[in-house]
MOPAC internal coordinates of N, CA, C and O (Angstrom, degrees):
PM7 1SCF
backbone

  N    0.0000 0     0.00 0     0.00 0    0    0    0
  C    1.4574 1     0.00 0     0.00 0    1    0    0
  C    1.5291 1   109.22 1     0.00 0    2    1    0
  O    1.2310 1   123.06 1   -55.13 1    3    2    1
  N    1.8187 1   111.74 1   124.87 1    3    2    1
  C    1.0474 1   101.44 1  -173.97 1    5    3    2
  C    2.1254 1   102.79 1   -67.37 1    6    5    3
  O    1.2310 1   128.88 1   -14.66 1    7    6    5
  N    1.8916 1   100.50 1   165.34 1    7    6    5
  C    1.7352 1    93.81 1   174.86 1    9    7    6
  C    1.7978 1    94.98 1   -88.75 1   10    9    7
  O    1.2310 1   129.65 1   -26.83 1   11   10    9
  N    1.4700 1    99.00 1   153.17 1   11   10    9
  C    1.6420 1   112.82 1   168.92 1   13   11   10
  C    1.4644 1   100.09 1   -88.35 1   14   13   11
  O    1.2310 1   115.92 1   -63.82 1   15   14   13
  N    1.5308 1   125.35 1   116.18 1   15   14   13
  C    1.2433 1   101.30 1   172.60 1   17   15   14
  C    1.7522 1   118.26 1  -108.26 1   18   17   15
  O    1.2310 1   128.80 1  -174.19 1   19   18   17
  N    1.3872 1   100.66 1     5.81 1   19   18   17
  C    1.6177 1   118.57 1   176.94 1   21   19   18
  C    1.8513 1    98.03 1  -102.12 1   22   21   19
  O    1.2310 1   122.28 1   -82.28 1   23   22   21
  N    1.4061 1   113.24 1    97.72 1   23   22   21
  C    1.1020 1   121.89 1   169.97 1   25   23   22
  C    1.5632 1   136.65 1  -100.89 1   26   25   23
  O    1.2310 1   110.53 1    29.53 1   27   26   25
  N    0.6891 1   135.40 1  -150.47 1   27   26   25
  C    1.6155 1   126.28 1   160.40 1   29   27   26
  C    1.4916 1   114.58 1   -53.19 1   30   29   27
  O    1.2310 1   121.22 1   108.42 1   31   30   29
  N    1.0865 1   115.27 1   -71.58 1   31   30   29
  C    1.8326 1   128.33 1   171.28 1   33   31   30
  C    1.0591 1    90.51 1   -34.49 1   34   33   31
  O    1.2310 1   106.06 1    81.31 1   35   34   33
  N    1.3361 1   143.49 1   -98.69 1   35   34   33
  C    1.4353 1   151.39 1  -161.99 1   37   35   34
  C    1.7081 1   111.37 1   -33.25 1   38   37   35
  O    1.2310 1   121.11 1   131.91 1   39   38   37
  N    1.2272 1   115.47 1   -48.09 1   39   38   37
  C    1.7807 1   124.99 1  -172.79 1   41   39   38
  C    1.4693 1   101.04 1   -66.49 1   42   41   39
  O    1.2310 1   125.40 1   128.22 1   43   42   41
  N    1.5210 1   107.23 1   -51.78 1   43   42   41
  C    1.7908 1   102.39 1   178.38 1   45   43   42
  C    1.3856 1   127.97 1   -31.95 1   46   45   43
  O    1.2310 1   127.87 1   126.57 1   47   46   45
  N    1.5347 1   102.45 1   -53.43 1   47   46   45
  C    1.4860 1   106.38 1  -162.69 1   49   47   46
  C    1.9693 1    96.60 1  -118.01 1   50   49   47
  O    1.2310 1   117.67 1  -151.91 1   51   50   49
  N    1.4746 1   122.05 1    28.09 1   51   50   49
  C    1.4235 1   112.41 1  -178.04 1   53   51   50
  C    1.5284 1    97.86 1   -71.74 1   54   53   51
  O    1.2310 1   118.24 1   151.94 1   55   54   53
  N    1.2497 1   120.96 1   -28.06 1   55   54   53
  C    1.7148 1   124.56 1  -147.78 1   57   55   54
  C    1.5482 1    90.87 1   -88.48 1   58   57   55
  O    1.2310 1   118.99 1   156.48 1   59   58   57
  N    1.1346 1   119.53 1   -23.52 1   59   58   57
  C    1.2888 1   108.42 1   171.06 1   61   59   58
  C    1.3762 1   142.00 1    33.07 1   62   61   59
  O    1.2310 1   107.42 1  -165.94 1   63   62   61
  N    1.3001 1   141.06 1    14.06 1   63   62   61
  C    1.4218 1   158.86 1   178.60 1   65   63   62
  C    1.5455 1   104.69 1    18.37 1   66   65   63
  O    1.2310 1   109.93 1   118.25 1   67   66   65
  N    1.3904 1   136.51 1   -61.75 1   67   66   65
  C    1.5130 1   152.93 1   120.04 1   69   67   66
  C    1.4210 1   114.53 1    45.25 1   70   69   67
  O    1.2310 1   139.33 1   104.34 1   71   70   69
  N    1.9097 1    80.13 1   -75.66 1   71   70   69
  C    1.7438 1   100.28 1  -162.82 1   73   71   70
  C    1.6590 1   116.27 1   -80.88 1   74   73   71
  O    1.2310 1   125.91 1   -49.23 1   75   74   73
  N    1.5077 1   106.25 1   130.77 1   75   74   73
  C    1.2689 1   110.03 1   175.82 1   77   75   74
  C    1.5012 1   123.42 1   -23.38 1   78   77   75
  O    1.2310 1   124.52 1   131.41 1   79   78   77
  N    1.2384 1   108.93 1   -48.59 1   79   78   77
  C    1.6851 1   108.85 1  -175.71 1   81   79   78
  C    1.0724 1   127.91 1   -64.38 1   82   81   79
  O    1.2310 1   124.36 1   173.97 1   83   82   81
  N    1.3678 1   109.24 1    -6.03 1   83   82   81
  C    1.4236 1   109.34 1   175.21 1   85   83   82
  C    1.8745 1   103.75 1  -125.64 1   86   85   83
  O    1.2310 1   131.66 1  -115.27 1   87   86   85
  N    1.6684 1    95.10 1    64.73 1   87   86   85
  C    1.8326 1    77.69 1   166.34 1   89   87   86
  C    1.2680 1   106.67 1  -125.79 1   90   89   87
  O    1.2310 1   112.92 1   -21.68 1   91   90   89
  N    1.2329 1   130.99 1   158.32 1   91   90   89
  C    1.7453 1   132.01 1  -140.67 1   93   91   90
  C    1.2310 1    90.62 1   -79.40 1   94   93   91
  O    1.2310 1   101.14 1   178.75 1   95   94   93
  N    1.2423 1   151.92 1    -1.25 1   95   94   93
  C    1.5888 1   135.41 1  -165.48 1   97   95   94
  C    1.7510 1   101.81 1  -105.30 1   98   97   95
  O    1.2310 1   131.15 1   130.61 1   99   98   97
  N    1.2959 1    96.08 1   -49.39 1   99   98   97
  C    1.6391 1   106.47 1   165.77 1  101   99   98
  C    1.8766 1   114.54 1   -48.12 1  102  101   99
  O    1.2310 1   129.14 1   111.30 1  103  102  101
  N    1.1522 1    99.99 1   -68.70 1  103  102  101
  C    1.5565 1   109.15 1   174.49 1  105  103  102
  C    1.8631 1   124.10 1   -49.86 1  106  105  103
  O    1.2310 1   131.80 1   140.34 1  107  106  105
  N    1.1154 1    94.83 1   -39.66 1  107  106  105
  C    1.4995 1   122.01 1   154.85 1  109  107  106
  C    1.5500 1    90.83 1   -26.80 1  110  109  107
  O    1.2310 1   136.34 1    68.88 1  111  110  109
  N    1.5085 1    85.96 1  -111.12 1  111  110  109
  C    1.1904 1   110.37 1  -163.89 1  113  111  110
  C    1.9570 1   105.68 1   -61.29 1  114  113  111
  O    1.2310 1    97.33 1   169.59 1  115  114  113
  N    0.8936 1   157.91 1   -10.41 1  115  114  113
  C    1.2720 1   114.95 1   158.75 1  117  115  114
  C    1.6964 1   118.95 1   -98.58 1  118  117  115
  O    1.2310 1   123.93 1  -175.53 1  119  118  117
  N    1.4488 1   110.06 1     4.47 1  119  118  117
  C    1.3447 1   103.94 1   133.93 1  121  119  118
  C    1.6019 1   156.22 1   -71.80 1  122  121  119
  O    1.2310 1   139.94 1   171.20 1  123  122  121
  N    1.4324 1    78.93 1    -8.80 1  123  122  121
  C    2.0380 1    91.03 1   175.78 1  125  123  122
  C    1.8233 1    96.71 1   -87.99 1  126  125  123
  O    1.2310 1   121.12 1   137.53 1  127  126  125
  N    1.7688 1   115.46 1   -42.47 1  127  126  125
  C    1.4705 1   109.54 1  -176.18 1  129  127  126
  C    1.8941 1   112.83 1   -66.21 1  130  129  127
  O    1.2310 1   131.68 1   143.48 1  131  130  129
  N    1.3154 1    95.07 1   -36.52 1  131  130  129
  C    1.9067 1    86.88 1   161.46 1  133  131  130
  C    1.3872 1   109.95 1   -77.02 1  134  133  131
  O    1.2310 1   105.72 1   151.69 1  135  134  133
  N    0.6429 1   144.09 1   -28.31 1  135  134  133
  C    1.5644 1   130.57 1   173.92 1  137  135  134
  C    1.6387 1   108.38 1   -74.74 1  138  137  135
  O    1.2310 1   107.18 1   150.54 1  139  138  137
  N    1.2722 1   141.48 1   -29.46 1  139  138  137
  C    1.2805 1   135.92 1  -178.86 1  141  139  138
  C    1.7404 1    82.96 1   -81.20 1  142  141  139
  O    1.2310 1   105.80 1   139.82 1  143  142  141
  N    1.5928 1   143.94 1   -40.18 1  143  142  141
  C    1.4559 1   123.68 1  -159.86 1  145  143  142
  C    1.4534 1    94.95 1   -77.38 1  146  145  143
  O    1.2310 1   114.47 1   169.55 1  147  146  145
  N    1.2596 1   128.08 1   -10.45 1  147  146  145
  C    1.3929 1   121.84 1  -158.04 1  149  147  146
  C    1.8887 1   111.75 1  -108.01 1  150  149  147
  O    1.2310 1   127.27 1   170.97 1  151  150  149
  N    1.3741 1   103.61 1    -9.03 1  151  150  149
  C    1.6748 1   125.77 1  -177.78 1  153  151  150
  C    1.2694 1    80.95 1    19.10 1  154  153  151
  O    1.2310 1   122.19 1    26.25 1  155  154  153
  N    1.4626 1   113.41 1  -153.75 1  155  154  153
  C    1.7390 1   131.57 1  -152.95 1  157  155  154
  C    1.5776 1    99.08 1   -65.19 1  158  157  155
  O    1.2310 1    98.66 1   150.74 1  159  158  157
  N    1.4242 1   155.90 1   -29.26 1  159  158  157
  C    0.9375 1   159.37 1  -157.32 1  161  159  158
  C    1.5897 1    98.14 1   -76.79 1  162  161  159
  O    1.2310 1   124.16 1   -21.68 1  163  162  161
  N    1.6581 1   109.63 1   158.32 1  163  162  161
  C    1.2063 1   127.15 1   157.92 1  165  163  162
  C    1.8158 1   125.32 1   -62.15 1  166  165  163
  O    1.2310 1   132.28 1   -37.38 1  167  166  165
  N    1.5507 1    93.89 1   142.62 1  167  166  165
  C    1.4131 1   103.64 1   160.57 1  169  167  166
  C    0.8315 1   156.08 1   -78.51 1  170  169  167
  O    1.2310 1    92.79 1   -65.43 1  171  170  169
  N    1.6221 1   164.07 1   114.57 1  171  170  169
  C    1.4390 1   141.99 1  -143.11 1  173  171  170
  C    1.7730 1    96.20 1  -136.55 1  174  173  171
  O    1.2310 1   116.91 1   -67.22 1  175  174  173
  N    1.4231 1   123.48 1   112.78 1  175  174  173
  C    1.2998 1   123.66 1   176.33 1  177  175  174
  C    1.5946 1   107.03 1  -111.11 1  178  177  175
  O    1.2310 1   121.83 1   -72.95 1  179  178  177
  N    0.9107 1   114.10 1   107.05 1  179  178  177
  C    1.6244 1   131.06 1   163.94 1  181  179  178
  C    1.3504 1   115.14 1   -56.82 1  182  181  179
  O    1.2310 1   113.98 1   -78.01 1  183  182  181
  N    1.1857 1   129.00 1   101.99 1  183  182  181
  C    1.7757 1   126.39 1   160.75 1  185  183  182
  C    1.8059 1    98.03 1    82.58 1  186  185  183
  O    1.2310 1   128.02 1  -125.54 1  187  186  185
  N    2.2976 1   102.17 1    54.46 1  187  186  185
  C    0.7635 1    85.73 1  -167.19 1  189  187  186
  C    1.3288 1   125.34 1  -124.19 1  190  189  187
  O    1.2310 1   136.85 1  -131.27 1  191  190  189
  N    1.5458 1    84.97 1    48.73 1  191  190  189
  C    2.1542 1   114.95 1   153.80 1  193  191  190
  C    1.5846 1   104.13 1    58.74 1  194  193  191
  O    1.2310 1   140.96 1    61.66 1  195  194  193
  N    1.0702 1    76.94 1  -118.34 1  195  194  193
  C    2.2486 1   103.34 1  -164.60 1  197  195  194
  C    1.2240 1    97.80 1  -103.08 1  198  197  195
  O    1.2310 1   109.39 1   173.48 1  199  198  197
  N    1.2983 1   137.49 1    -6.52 1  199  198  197
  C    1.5422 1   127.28 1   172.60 1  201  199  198
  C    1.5413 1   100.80 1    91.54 1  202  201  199
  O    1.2310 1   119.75 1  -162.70 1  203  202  201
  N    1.3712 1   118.08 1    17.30 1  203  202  201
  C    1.5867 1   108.20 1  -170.19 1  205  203  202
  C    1.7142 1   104.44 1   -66.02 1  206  205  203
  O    1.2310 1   116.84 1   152.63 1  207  206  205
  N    1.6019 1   123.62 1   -27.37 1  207  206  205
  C    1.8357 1   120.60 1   159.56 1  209  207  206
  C    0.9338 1   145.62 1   -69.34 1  210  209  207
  O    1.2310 1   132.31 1   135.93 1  211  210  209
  N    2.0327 1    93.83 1   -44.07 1  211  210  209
  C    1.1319 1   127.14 1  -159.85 1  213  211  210
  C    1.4229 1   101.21 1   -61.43 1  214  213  211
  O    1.2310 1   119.24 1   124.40 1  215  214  213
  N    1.6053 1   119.06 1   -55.60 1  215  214  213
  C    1.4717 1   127.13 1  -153.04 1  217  215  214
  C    1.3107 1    94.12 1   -84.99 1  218  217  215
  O    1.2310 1   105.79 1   149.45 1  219  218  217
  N    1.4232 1   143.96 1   -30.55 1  219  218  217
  C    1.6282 1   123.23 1  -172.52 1  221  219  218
  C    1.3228 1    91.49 1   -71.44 1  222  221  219
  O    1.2310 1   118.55 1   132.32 1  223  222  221
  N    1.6709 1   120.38 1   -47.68 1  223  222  221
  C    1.5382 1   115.53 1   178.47 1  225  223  222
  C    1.4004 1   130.20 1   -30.78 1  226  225  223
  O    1.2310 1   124.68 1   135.56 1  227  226  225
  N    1.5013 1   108.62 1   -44.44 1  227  226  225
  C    1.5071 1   128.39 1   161.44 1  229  227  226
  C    1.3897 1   134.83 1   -60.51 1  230  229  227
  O    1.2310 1   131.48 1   160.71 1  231  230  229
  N    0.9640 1    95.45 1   -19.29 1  231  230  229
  C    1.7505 1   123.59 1   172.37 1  233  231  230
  C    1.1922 1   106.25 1   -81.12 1  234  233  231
  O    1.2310 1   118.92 1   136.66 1  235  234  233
  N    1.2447 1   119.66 1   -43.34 1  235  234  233
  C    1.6157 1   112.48 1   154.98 1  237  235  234
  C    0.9231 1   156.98 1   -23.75 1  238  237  235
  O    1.2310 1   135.56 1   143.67 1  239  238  237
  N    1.6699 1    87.49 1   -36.33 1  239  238  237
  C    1.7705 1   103.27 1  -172.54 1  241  239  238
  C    2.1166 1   107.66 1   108.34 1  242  241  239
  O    1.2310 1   132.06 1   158.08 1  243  242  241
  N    1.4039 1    94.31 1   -21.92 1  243  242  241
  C    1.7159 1    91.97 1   172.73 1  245  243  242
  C    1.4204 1   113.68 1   -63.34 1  246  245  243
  O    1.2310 1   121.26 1    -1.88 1  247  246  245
  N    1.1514 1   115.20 1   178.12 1  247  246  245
  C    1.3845 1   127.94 1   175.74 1  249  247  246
  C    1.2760 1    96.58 1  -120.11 1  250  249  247
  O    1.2310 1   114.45 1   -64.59 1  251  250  249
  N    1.8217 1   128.11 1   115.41 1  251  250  249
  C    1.2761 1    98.95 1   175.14 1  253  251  250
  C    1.7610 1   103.24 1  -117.37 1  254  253  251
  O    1.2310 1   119.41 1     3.64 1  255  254  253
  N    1.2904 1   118.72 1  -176.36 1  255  254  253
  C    1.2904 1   126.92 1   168.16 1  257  255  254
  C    1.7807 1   102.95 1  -136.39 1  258  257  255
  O    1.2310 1   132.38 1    -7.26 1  259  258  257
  N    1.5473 1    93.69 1   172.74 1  259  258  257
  C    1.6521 1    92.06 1  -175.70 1  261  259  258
  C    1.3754 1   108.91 1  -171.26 1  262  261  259
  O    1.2310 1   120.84 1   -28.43 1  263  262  261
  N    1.4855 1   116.00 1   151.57 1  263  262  261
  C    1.3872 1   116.79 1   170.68 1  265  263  262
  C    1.5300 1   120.94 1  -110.29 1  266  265  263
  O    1.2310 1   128.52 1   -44.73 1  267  266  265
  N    1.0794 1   101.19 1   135.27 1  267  266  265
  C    1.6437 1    91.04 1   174.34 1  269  267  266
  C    1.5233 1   112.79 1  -139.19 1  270  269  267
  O    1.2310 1   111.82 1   -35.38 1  271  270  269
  N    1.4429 1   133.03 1   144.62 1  271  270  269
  C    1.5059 1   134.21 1  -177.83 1  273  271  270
  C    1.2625 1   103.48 1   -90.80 1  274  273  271
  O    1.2310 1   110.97 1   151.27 1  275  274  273
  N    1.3573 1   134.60 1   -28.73 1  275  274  273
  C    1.2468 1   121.16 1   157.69 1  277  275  274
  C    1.1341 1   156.11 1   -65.27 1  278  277  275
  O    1.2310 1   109.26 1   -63.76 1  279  278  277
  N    1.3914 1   137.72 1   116.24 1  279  278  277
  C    1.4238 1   120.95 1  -162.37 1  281  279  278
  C    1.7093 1   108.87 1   -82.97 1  282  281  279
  O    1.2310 1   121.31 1   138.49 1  283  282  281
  N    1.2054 1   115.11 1   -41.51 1  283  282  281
  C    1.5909 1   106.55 1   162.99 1  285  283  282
  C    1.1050 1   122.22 1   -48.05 1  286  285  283
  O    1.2310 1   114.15 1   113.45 1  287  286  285
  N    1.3677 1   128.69 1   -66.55 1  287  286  285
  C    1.5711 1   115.90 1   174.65 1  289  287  286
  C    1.4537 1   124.21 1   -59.66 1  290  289  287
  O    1.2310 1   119.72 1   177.25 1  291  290  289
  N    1.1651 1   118.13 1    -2.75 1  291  290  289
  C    1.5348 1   124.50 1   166.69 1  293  291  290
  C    1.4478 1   114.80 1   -85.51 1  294  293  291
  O    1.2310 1   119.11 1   136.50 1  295  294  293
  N    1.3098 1   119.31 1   -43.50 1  295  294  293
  C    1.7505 1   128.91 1   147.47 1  297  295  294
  C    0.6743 1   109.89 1   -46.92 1  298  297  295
  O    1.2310 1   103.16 1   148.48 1  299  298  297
  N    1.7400 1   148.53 1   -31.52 1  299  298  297
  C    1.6234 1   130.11 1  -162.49 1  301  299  298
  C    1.7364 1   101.48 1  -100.07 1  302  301  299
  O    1.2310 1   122.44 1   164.89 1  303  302  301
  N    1.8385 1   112.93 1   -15.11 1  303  302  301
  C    1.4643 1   118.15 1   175.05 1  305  303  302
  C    1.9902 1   103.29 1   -92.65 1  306  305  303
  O    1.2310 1   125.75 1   144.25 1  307  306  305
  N    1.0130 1   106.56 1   -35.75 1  307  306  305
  C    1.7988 1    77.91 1  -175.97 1  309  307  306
  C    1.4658 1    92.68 1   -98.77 1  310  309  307
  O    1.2310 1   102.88 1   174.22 1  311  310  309
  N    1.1029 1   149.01 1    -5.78 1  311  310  309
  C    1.9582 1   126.96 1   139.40 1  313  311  310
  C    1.5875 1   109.63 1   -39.66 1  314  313  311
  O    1.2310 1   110.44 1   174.17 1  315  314  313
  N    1.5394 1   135.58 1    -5.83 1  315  314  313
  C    1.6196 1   118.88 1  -179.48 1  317  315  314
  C    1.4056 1   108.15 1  -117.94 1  318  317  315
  O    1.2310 1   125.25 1   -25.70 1  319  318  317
  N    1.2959 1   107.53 1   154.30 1  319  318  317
  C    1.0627 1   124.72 1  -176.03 1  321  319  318
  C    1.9558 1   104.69 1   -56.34 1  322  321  319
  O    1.2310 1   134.98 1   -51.89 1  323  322  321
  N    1.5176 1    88.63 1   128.11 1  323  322  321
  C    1.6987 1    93.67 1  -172.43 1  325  323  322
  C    1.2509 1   101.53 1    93.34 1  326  325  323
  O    1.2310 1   106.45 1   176.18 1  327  326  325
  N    1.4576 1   142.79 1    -3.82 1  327  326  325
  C    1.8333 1   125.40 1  -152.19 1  329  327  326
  C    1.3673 1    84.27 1   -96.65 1  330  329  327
  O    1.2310 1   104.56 1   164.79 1  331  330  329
  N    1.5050 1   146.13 1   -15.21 1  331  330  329
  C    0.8936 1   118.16 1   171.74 1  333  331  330
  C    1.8414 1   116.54 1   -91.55 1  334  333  331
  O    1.2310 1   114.90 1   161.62 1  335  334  333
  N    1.3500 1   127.27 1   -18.38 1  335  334  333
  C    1.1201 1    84.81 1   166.12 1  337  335  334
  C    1.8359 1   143.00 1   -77.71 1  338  337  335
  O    1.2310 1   127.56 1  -166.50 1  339  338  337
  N    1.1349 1   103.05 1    13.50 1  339  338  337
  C    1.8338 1   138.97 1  -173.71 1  341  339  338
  C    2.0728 1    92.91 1   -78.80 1  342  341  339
  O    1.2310 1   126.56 1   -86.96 1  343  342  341
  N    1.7550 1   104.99 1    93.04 1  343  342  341
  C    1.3568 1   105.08 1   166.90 1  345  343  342
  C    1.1825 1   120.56 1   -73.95 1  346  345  343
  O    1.2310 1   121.65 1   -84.90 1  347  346  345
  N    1.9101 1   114.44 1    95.10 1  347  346  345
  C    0.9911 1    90.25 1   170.41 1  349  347  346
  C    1.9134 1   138.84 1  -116.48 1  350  349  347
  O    1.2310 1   121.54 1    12.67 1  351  350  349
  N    1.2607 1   114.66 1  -167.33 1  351  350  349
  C    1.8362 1    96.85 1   170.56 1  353  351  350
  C    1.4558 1    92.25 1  -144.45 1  354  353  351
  O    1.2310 1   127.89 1   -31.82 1  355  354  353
  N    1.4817 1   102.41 1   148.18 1  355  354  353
  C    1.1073 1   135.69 1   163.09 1  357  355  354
  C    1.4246 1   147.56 1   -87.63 1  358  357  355
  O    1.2310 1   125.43 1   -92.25 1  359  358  357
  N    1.2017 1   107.18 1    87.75 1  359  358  357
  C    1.4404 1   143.77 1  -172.52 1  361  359  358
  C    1.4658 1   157.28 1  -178.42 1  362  361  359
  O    1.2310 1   107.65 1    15.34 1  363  362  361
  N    0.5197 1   140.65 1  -164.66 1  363  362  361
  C    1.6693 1   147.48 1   179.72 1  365  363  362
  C    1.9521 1   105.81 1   -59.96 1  366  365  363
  O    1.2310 1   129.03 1   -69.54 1  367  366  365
  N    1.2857 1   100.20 1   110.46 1  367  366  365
  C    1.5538 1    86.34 1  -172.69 1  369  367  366
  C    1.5494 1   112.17 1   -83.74 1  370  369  367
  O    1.2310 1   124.34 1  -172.67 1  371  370  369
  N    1.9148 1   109.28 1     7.33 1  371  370  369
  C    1.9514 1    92.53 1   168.07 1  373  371  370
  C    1.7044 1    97.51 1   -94.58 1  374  373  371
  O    1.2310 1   114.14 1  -168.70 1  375  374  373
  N    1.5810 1   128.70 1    11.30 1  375  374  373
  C    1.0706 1   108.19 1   174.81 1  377  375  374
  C    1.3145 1   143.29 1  -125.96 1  378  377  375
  O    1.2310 1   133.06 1   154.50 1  379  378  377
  N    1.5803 1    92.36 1   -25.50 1  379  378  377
  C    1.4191 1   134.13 1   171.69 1  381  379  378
  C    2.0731 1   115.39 1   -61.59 1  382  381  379
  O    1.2310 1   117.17 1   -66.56 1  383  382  381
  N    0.8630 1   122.99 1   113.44 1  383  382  381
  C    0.9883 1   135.57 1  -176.37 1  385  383  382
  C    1.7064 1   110.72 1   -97.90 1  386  385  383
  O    1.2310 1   120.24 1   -42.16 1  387  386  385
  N    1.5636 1   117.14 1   137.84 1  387  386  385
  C    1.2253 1   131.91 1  -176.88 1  389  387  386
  C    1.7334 1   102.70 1  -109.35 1  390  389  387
  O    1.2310 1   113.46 1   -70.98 1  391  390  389
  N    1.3508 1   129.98 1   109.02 1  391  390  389
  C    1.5060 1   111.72 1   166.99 1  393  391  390
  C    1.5957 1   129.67 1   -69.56 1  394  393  391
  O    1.2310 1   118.67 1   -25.08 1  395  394  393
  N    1.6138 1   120.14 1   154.92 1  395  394  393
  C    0.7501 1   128.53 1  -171.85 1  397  395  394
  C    1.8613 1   118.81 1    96.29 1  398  397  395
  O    1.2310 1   118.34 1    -7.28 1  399  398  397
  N    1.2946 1   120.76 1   172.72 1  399  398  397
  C    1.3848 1   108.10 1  -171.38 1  401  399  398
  C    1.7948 1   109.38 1  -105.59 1  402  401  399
  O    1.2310 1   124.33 1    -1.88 1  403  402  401
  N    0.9185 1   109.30 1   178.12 1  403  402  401
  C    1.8629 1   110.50 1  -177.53 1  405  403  402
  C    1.5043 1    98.30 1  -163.37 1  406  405  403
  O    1.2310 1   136.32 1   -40.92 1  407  406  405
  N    1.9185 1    86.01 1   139.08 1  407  406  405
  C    1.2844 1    87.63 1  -162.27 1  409  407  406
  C    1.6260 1   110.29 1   -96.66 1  410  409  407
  O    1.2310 1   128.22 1  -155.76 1  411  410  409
  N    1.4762 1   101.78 1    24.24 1  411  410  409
  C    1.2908 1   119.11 1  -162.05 1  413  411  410
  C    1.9976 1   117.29 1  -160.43 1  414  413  411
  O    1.2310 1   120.72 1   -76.00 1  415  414  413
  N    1.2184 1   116.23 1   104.00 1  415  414  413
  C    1.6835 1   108.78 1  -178.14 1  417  415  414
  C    1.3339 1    76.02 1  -130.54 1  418  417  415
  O    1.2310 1   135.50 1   -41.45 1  419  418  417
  N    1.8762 1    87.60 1   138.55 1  419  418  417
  C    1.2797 1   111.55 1   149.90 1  421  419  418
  C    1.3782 1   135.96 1  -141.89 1  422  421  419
  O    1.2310 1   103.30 1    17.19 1  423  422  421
  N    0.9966 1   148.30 1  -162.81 1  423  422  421
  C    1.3949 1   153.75 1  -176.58 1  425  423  422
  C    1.4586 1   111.14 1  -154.47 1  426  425  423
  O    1.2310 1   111.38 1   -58.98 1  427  426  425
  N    1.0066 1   133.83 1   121.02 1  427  426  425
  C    1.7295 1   138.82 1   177.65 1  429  427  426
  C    1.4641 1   103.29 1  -127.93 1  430  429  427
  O    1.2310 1   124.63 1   -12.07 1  431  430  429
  N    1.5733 1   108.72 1   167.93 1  431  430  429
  C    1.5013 1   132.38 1   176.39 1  433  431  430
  C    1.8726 1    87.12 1    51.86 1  434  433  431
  O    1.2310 1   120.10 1   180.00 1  435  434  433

């Protein structure tokens, strides 16, 4: 069994307002450069938390999908506005499989 190491404690305070990684100019912009790698095709985000990419990504206009092993940080992404349109599955991202093709997977942070 893989360990979860993003748990409840961890999901509360990941979004953090604070932390550099999440300040709108940053997010901005590396959501407009995944969205230009991703042109009309689908998205595939690996280990993909609280939606802090996924959903500006979606805002885009992408379609994204995503895996995540955590169930808290997957609760803290479809609690936000947009988290539901973000397909995601739950699991192990060396094992877990998403159907269909993407013209775009990534992994960040």
């Amino acid at each position: 069994m893989t360990k979860i190491w993003f748990d409840d404690e961890i999901a509360e305070t990941y979004d953090d307002e604070s932390d550099d990684m999440f300040a709108p100019a940053l997010l901005d912009a590396t959501s407009g450069f995944l969205a230009g790698l991703a042109g009309a095709g689908r998205a595939l985000e690996l280990a993909v938390g609280t939606g802090r990419v996924a959903l500006p990504l979606s805002a885009h206009g992408v379609s994204v999908s995503g895996i995540e092993l955590s169930p808290s940080m997957l609760g803290r992404l479809r609690a936000k506005p947009g988290g539901d349109a973000i397909d995601v599955v739950e699991g192990d991202l060396t094992t877990t499989r998403v159907p269909g093709e993407f013209s775009l997977v990534y992994l960040v942070y």
